[in-house]
C-alpha positions, 0 to 999 in steps of 0.5 A: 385918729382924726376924729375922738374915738372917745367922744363918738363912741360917747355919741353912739352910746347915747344913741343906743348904739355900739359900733365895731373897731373897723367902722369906727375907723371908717367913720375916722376916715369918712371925717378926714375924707370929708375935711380935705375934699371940703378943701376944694368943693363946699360940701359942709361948713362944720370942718372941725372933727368935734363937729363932724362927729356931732353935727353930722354924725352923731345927728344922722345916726338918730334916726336907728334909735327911733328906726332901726333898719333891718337887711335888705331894706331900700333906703333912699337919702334924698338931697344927700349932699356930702352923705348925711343921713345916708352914708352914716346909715349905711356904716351903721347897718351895712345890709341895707340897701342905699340910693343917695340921691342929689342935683349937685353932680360935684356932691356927688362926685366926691361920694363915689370917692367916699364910697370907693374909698370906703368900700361901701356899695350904694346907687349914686343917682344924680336927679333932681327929687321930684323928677325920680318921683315919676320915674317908675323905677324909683316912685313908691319903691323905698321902704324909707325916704329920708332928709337932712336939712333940705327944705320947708317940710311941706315942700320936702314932703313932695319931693319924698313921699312918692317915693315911699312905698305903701307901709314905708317911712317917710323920716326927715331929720330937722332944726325944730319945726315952728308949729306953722311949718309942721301943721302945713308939712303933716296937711301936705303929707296927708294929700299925699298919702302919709300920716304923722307917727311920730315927733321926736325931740333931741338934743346933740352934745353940743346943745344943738336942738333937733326933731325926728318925725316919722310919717307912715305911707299909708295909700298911695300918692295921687298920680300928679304928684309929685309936680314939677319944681316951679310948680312946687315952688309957685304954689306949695302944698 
C-alpha cells in the first residue's frame, strides 16, 4: 500500500470507527491520487503518506465521532479544495448525499478524477459560497454544511449557515479558535439564524491541536444574507 494501513486503521480506531478492506484501499488509492495530481497543480502541502493520513484524513473523519451521518442525508463541503472533509465523508458513509463546493475549477477538476477514478457519486459544483447561498437550489437545503480550514469563523459562518436548512448543522473543522474569533464567529452565527452546540477539542497523532464546533440552525436566515464578498470582506459580521 501507499499509505499504513496500520496507522490508519490506528487512526480510525480512535475514532470510533472500523472501516471495510476495499474502503481502506480507496482511502490508499485516494492518497496516491492525491500525491501525483498534487505533482501538477497545488492541492495540499502535506505529500507524505503519514501526513495525509493524519493531517487529511485521520482530522476530516472526526466530525462522524461527534456527527454521525445517516442515509440519504445532504452534506455540503464548502471550499472543499483536494476533498477534505467531503470525500473522507463520503468513503466513511457511502449513503449520504454529497455537494463539494469550490471557486477553484483546477481543484475541482482533479475531483471529478478522484471521484471517477474512485467510483464514488457527488454533485462537483464549481461556485463561489456565498453566490450558492441565494440560489434557491442550494440555500437552507442541507442537513449539514461543513468546512475545513476556509476562513475566520465569522466569515466562514456567512458563507455557510444559509445554506443549512432549519434543524440542520453547521459544523466547521478548525486550528483552535482564539476566544476573539469564536466570540465573533457564534455573534455571527446567531444573526443568521445558528446557535453553538457544541466545541470539541482534539488532538491528531501527530500532536497537531484541532476543534469541532457544531452550530444548530435554528430559524431561518434574514433574507439579505449571505451578501455579496466585497460586502463580506468590507464589513464582516
Amino acid at each position: 500500500m501507499f499509505i499504513s494501513k496500520p496507522l490508519l486503521e490506528s487512526c480510525l480506531s480512535q475514532i470510533g470507527l472500523a472501516l471495510d478492506e476495499e474502503t481502506l484501499l480507496r482511502f490508499d488509492r485516494y492518497a496516491r491520487l492525491l500525491t501525483e495530481y498534487n505533482e501538477k497543480v497545488n492541492l495540499t502541502a502535506i505529500t507524505d503518506p503519514d501526513g495525509i493520513v493524519v493531517r487529511h484524513f485521520a482530522d476530516s473523519l472526526y466530525l462522524l465521532k461527534e456527527l454521525p451521518l445517516s442515509f440519504g442525508m445532504r452534506i455540503c463541503d464548502v471550499g472543499t479544495g483536494a476533498g477534505f472533509p467531503g470525500v473522507c465523508l463520503l468513503l466513511a458513509s457511502p449513503g449520504i448525499s454529497l455537494t463539494l463546493m469550490d471557486s477553484v475549477n483546477k481543484k475541482l477538476e482533479f475531483l471529478r478524477f478522484l471521484l471517477s477514478d474512485l467510483g464514488l457519486q457527488a454533485e462537483v459544483l464549481h461556485v463561489r459560497a456565498e453566490e450558492a447561498g441565494q440560489d434557491p437550489a442550494y440555500r437552507a437545503s442541507f442537513d449539514v454544511v461543513t468546512a475545513r480550514a476556509v476562513a475566520q469563523l465569522n466569515i466562514l459562518s456567512e458563507y455557510c449557515v444559509p445554506l443549512v436548512k432549519t434543524g440542520g448543522r453547521f459544523a466547521p473543522l478548525k486550528a483552535p479558535l482564539s476566544e476573539e474569533e469564536r466570540r465573533r464567529g457564534c455573534t455571527a452565527a446567531a444573526n443568521l439564524g445558528a446557535v453553538l452546540r457544541l466545541k470539541q477539542f482534539y488532538t491528531l497523532p501527530d500532536g497537531s491541536a484541532r476543534e469541532l464546533l457544531l452550530f444548530e440552525k435554528k430559524s431561518q436566515t434574514p433574507t439579505k444574507y449571505p451578501r455579496n464578498a466585497a460586502q463580506i470582506a468590507k464589513k464582516p459580521l
